[in-house]
N, C-alpha and C positions, 0 to 999 in steps of 0.2 A: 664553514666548519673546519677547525684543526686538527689537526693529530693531535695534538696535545691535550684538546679537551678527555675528560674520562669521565665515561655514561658506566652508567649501573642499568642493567635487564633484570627483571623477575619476575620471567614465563614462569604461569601455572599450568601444568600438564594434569589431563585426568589419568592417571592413574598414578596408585597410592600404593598396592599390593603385591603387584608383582618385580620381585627384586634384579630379575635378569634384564627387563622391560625400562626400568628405573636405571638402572648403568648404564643400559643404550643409549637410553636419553641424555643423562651428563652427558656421555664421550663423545654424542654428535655438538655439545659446544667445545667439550676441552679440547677435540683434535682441532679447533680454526686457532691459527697460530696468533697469539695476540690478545687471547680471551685468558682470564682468570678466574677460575671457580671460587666463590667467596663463602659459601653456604647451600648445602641442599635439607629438607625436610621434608618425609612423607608421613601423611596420614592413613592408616586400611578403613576408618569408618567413613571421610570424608572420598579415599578414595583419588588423592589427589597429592602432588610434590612438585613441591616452591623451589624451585633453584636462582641462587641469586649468583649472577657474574658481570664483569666489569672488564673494561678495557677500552679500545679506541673507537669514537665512531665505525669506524670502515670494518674492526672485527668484530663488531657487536650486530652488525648489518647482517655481515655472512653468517655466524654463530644462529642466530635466528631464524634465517631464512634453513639452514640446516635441520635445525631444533622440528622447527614445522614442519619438515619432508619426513623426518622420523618420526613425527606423533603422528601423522598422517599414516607411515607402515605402520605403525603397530598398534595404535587404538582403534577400534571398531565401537564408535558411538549408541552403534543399535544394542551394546550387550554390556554396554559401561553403564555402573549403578554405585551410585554412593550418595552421604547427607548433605553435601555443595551444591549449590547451583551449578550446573555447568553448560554450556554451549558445543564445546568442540574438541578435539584431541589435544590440542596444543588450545587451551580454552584462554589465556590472557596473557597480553604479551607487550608488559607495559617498559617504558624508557624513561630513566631519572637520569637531570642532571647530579653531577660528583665535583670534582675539582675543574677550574676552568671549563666548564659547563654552561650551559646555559639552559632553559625549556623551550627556549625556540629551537633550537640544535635536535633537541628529543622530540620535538614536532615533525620536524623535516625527515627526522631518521624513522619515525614510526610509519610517517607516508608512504617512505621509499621501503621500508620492508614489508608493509600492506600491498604494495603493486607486486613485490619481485614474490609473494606468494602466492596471489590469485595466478601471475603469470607462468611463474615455474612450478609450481604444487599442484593449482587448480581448486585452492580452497579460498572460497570468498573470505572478506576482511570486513567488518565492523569498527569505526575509531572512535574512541571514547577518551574523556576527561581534553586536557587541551588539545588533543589531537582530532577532537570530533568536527565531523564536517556539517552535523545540524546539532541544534541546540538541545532538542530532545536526548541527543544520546551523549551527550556530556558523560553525566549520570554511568558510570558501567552495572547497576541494579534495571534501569529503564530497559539496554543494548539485550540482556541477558533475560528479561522475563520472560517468563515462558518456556525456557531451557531448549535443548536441542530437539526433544521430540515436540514438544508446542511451535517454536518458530521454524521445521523442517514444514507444517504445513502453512504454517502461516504466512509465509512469503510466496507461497503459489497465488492466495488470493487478494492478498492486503501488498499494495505497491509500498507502504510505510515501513513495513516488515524490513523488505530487503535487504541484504548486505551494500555497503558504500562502496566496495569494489567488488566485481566478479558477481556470478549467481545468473540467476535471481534467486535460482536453488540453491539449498545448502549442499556439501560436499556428502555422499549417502555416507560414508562411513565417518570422515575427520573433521563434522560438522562446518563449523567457521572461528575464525580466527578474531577475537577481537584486541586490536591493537591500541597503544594509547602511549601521549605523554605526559608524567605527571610529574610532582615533589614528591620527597621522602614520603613514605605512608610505613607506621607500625601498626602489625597483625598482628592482634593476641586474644586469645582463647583465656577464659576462667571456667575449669571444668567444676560442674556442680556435684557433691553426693549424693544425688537424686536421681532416681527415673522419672520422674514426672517431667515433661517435654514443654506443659505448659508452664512452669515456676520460670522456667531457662527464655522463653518467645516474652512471658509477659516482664520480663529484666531487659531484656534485651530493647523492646518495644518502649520502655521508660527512658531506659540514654541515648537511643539514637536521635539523630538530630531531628529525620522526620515524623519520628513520634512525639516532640516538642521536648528531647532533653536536651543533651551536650552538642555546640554546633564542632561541627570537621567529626562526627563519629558517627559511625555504623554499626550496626550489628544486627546477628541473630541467633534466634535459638535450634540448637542443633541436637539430636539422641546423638548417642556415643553408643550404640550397642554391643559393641566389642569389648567394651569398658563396664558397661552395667552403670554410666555415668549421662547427665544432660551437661550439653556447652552453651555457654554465651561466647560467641565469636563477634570479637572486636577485629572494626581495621579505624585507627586513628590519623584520618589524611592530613591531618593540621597540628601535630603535639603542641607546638607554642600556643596556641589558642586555645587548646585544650589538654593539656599534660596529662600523661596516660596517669600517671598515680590517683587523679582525681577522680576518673575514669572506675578506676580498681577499687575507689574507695567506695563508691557509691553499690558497685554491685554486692560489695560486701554487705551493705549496709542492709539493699534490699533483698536477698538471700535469707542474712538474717534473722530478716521479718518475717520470713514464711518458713523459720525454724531449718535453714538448709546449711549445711557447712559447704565450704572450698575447700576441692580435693586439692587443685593445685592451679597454677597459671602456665600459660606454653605462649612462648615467642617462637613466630613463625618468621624464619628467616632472619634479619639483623635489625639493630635498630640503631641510630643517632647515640653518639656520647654525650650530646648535649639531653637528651631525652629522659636518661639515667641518673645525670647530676639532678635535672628538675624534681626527678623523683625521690630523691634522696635528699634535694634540702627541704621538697615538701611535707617530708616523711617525719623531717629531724625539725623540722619549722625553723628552719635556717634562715630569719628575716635580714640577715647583709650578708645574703650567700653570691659570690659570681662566680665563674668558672674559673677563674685565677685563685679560689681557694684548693683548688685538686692539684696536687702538687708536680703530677703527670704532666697537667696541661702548664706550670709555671715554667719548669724547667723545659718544655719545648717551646714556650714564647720567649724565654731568654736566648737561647740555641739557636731559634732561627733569626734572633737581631743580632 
């Protein structure tokens, strides 16, 4: 691994509401010297803030292992409540390749931040997507069923339960940490004008892959009570296979069916430029569209020959 590859982290922390709580946590990555804040965002109904940074192996190693020791002081799992699934204080804490990257690089780096936290924190590790150590927990929806208060007993009696490092118990207050390395993934939410919770789970339940829609997408139906609103929470692990606009069109589609408008759409965190252009000659049905028509991207391939 080199210094010169550049990894992308985009720990989810639970907690979403408290603002002094949330600045602790960025500033346990921004003080490691060598890390870059690229985006943070909280939610108060999910309860939960996506920070996404970047920078060298070696400061995204320490940034992390930081990240974890802070959501470990200050979240207390027994009293944390929101509409996310969640596991643990520092609840997913996945590694993308960037430039000069690779996913074996964010394999290896996820490992070695998985040990140095059961080691120096004392919070077991779960790995998921390429970073998993069984095939079962690929999948980060399998790692996490049950949530913190389901798999806090479940690993007393079921050996399968367990965390892959540390434990066998969860951590009583900072649950477990589930680590991973994976590709680009865009999160996005379409918030409904509705209260109805079922209109949002049976939309949701139609595109995901494992309800037999769109393959590389997830999703689920979430209340917004803060909002007076239901969400369908998208995460699209695969955009080229499945482009988000297609995605968006569909939910619009079935929304509409059941008489519901779109308040709006929310990007969680950043997405791919190439992700944007898809959507946009999707949109304009741009049939001899390539990215050399954006005039951004022409005059930087000329620049860099």
């Amino acid at each position: 691994m080199t210094e010169l590859s550049l990894i992308e982290c985009v720990p989810n922390v639970s907690e979403g509401r408290d603002a002094s709580r949330i600045d602790a946590l960025v500033h346990a990555v921004s003080a490691v010297p060598g890390t870059l804040i690229l985006h943070r965002t909280s939610d108060p109904d999910h309860n939960r803030t996506v920070i996404t940074f970047a920078g060298s192996p070696a400061a995204l190693l320490e940034a992390a292992v930081c990240l974890a020791a802070k959501a470990a002081e200050l979240i207390d799992m027994n009293h944390q409540q929101g509409v996310h699934p969640r596991l643990g204080a520092l609840d997913v804490l996945p590694f993308v390749p960037l430039e000069g990257a690779s996913l074996d690089q964010c394999l290896d780096l996820a490992h070695r931040a998985g040990e140095r936290i059961w080691r120096e924190i004392g919070v077991p590790v779960y790995f998921y997507e390429a970073a998993a150590l069984r095939r079962d927990r690929a999948r980060l929806e399998n790692v996490r069923r049950g949530g913190f208060e389901g798999l806090r007993a479940a690993v007393l009696r079921d050996e399968s339960k367990r965390p892959d490092v540390g434990g066998p118990a969860l951590h009583p207050t900072a649950g477990a940490v589930i680590v991973g390395a994976r590709k680009i993934l865009i999160a996005y939410n379409i918030n409904l004008r509705s209260k109805d919770l079922d209109v949002a789970k049976s939309i949701a339940k139609r595109i995901r892959a494992s309800g037999g829609g769109f393959p590389s997408v997830k999703a689920l139906g979430l209340p917004l009570p803060s909002r007076g609103l239901v969400q369908v929470s998208i995460n699209v692990t695969d955009f080229e296979q499945t482009p988000l606009h297609v995605v968006c069109l569909e939910v619009w589609r079935l929304a509409a069916e059941q008489g519901v408008e779109i308040e709006e759409g929310e990007l969680i965190g950043l997405m791919p430029r190439k992700a944007l252009e898809m959507a946009a000659a999707g949109l304009l049905k741009l049939s001899d569209f390539d990215s050399q028509r954006i005039i951004e991207n022409r005059l930087e391939t000329l620049v860099n020959l």
